[in-house]
Phi, psi and omega in degrees: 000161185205155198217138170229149224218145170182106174242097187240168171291325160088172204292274213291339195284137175252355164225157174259133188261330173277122198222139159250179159171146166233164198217132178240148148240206193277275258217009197219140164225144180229107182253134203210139204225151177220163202197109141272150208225133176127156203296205157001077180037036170264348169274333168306319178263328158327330184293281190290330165330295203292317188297302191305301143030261175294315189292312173292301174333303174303298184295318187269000126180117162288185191252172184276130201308040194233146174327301195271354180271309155353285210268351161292302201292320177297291171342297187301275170352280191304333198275336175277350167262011163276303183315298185319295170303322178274359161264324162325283199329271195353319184299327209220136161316300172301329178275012182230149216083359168321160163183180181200125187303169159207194193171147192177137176215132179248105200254118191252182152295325174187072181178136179233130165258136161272164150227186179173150188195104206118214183240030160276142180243180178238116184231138197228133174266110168265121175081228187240043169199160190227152203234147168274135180247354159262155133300126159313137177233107201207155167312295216294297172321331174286244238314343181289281188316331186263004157103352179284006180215167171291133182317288181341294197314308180324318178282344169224019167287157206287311155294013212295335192246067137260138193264133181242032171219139162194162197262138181072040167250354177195188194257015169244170165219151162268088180242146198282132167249135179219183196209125196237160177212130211231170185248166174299313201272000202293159167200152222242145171211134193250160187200142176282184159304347174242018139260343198268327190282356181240343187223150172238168203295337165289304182306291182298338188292284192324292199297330205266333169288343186290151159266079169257171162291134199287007182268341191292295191294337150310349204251315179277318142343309181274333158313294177317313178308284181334296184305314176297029195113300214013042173291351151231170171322159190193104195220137166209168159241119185277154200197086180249090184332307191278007165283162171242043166256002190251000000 
């Protein structure tokens, strides 16, 4: 496996709000994307909460590569960073109501469970196309799914980043687990909104089918974004199951 990493501030934003990271053991990766949210640099310590979190959780003992140890460890995990962020918020006035989207995935040889909460997404390439594998949990996506409105109308409605999940907004959270089942050549990309709100799934299939280094293709990406607005942060993780470098 090989992991590229790209988190920018984008052209309109004056803080990056948005946080990555990945963490391995021998036989397990675990990659995780935050999309802060919230007043004052309150999406920030919402963010790195959530990130710090996980990051603790891992050194202090990650979990066993198996489905049911996995997706208790995602669970467990994410719901003690929701608790964490929302005794924050409580604390200081500029913070409350702070939250942060998340998307996480723990990538075995062959298989991943995700979790995820909010509109950060997970996507997975198999072969030469590549498909979104969470739901958004946003107004506009609810209005989609239940047929009032069109995809189209969806890509350019007016509420489109309204969330109607997000972590440490309240004290309890609902978060979606899902079981992926991956291949050797697969290639995975976890992301904030301000990479998926700028590229369709024809955009990634063109950059991601070139044979470049996957360090190239990162780049192009964050490019795209950057050319198309970059009006909000743009943070993602690039993941190519069929590299040896990690």
């Amino acid at each position: 496996m090989k992991v590229e990493l790209r988190s920018d501030v984008g052209k309109m934003r004056e803080h990056n709000e948005d946080v990555c990271d990945y963490f391995l053991s021998d036989d397990l990766l675990l990659a995780v994307v935050a999309d802060g949210m919230g007043g004052h640099k309150a999406g920030d310590v919402a963010s790195e909460l959530a990130i710090q979190t996980l990051r603790e959780a891992w050194k202090k003992q990650a979990p066993r590569a198996t489905e049911e140890a996995m997706t208790s460890w995602l669970l467990h995990t994410i719901s003690e960073a929701n608790e964490r962020i929302y005794e924050q918020s409580l604390t200081n006035t500029e913070m409350r109501g702070m939250g942060t989207t998340i998307v996480c995935a723990l990538i075995t040889e062959s298989e991943m469970i995700s979790a995820h909460v909010g509109d950060s997404r997970l996507y997975v390439k198999k072969e030469h196309h590549i498909s979104q594998v969470t739901h958004d949990h946003t107004l506009v996506n609810e209005l989609y799914r239940q047929g009032q409105i069109s995809e189209e109308e969806a890509k350019n409605h007016p509420q489109k980043n309204v969330v109607t999940r997000a972590l440490g907004t309240e004290n309890q959270c609902n978060i979606d687990v899902l079981q992926h089942e991956l291949s050797e050549t697969d290639t995975i990309i976890l992301c904030s909104d301000g990479l998926s709100d700028k590229l369709s799934n024809d955009d990634f299939d063109v950059v991601l089918n070139q044979v470049n280094r996957l360090e190239d293709k990162a780049d192009q990406l964050l490019q795209l974004a950057l050319d198309r607005g970059g009006e909000d942060n743009i943070t993602f993780i690039l993941i190519d199951k069929g590299a040896n470098e990690l």
